[in-house]
N, C-alpha and C positions, 0 to 999 in steps of 0.2 A: 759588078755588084759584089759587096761582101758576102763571103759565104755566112758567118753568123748574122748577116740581116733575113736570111731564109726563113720563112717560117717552119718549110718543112725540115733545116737542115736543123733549126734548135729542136723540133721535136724527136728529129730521128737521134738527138745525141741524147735529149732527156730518156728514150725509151730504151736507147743501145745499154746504158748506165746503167736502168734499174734490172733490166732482165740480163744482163751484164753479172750484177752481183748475185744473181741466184747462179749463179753456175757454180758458185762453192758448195751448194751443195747438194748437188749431183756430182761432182768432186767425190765428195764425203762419204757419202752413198753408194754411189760405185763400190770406191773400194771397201768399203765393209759389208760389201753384199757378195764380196767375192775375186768381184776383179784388181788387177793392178794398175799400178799407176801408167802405163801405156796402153794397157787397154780401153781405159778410162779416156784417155786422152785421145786415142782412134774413135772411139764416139762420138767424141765431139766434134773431133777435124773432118770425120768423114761421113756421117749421121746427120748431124747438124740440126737437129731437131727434139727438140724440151720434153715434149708431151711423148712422144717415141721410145725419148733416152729413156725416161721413168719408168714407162711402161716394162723394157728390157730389161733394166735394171731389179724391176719389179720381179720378173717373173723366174731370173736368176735367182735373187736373194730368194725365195719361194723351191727350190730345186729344181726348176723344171728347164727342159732343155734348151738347145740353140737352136732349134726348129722353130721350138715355142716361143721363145724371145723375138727370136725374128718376123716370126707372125704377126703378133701381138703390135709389134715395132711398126711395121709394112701398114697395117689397120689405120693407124694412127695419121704415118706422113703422109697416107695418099692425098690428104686434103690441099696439100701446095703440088700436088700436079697439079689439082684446078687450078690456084692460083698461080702457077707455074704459065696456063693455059690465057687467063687476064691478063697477064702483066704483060707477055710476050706481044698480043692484040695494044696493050695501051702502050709501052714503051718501044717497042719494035728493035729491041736489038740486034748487033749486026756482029759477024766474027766473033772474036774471045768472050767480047760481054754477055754473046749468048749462055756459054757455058760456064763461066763465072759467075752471073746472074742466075741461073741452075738451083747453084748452091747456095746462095742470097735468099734464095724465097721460104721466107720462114712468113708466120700472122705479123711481128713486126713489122718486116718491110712491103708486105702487100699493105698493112692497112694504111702505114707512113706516106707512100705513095698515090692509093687510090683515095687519100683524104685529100689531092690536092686535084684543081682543075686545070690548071695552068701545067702542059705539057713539059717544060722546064723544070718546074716544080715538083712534077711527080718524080723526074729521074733524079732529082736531087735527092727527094725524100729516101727512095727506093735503095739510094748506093750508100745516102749519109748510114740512114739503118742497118741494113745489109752488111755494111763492113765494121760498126759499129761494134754490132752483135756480133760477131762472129768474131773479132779481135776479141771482147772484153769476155765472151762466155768459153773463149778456151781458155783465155789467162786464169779467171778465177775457179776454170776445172780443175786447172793444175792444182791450182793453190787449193783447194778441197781436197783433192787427191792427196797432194803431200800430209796432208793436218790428219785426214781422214785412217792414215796409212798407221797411222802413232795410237789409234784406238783402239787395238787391238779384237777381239771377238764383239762384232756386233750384236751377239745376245746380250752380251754381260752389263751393256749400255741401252738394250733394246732400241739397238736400231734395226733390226731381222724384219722390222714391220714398218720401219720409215718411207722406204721408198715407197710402199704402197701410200703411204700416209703423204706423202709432197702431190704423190700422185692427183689425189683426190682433192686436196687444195686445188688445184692446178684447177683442174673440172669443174666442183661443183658451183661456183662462180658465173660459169657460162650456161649454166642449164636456167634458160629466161623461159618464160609458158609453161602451163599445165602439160602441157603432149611430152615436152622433152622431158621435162621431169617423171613425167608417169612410165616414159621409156626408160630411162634411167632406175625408177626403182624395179620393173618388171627383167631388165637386166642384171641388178644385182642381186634379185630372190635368185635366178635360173643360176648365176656362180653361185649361188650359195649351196643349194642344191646339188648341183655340180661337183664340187669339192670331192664329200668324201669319195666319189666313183672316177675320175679319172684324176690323169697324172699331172703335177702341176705347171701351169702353164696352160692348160689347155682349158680350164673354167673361163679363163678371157675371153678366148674362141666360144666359146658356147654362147657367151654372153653379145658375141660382136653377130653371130648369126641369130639371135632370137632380135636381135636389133634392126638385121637387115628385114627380117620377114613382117616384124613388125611397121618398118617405114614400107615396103613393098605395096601392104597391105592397105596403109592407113593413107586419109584423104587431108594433107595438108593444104596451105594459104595458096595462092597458086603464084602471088609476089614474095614465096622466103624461098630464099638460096643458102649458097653457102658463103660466108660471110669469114673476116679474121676475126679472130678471138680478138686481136686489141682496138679497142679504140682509139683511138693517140690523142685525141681531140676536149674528152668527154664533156662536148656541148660548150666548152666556151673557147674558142678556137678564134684567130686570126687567118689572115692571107686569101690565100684562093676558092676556099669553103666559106668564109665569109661577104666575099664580095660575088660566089655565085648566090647565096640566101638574099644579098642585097639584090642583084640582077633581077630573080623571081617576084621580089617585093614589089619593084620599080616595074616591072612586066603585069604584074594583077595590078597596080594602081593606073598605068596606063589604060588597060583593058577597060577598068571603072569609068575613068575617064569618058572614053570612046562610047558608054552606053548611057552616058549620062548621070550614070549612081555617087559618083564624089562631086558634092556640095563644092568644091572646089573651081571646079571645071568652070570653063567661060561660057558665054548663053547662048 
């Protein structure tokens, strides 16, 4: 089979692409929040992770420390240990792919992969994505980093508040329901608050504990999980998601069938 007749392999290249080109700028951001252009570029080779990098980023350009960065950073990735957790159960890798696959599991290539049903398919999608990404968002870190490095003080351009500002883009997008958003804002009064009394960096932390006590507390769906931020699909998909939606179709008209309810049915 050609690899470009894949469905999952054209999607994991359309999604490598687009989140591919944002890595200029976290590039960009980085360095004019502080760091240099190898520091910038150890993030990404060895982080590997969007929503993380910004946050550290974040809490640098802010002065706050490398506890606090790291914290803030930690908060974020743990979410692909889950998927770290699925993909290992659905793909079953063996030797190096375990610990190359590791590093792979970004929301990209979890959701590249668990969009597909066809076992073949998912490892396609999982490694097309996976290397995708991680090839095209260090190239264009780089290239942020270089551009970013010519701009001299990020005041002077106001970028001292960008990275918080990618940040939020990034988020507020995925806050779907009343609950996550009302979490969301009740985390972002308690930084607010927060701010003037401790050092920065550490209103994120306040904000990631009133988060936790608050989901501890509260009575969610008992079918929501944790889920990847991307969708790859969004609802008009081909291949293996499409032909299980047909399977189901063909399964309840069978079922109708069998009781009698399609007018169709023999007598």
């Amino acid at each position: 089979m050609k690899l470009l007749a894949s469905p999952a392999v054209r999607v994991g290249i359309s999604i490598s692409i687009a989140t591919g080109l944002y890595g200029v700028s976290f590039g960009a951001l980085a360095v004019t929040s502080g760091l240099d252009i190898w520091q910038t570029m150890a993030l990404s080779l060895l982080l590997f992770s969007g929503g993380s990098q910004f946050a550290f980023i974040g809490v640098v350009a802010g002065g706050g420390s490398g506890i606090a960065a790291m914290s803030a950073a930690t908060l974020l990735g743990m979410r692909n240990g889950i998927y770290g957790m699925q993909l290992n159960a659905l793909l079953r890798p063996s030797g190096w792919r375990k610990y190359v696959g590791a590093q792979l599991t970004i929301d990209e290539s979890t959701a590249t992969s668990t969009g597909q049903t066809d076992p073949a398919e998912q490892r396609r999608g999982f490694w097309t994505a996976g290397v995708g990404v991680y090839v095209l968002w260090n190239l264009f870190t780089a290239v942020g980093a270089l551009a970013g490095s010519g701009w001299g003080d990020p005041k002077q351009w106001g970028l001292d508040g960008a990275a918080v500002a990618a940040f939020l883009a990034l988020l507020w997008p995925r806050l779907k329901g009343r609950e996550p958003i009302a979490i969301a804002v009740v985390c972002a009064l308690a930084t607010v608050v927060a701010v003037p009394f401790v050092p920065a960096g550490v209103p994120i932390l306040v904000a990631a504990l009133v988060a936790a006590l608050v989901g501890w507390f509260s009575h969610g769906r008992s079918d929501e999980g944790l889920e990847p931020d991307i969708e790859p699909y969004g609802g008009h998909h081909s291949g293996g998601h499409s032909g299980h939606h047909q399977d189901q179709t063909g399964a309840r008209s069978g079922a109708e069938r069998a009781e009698g309810k399609d007018p169709g049915a023999g007598a």
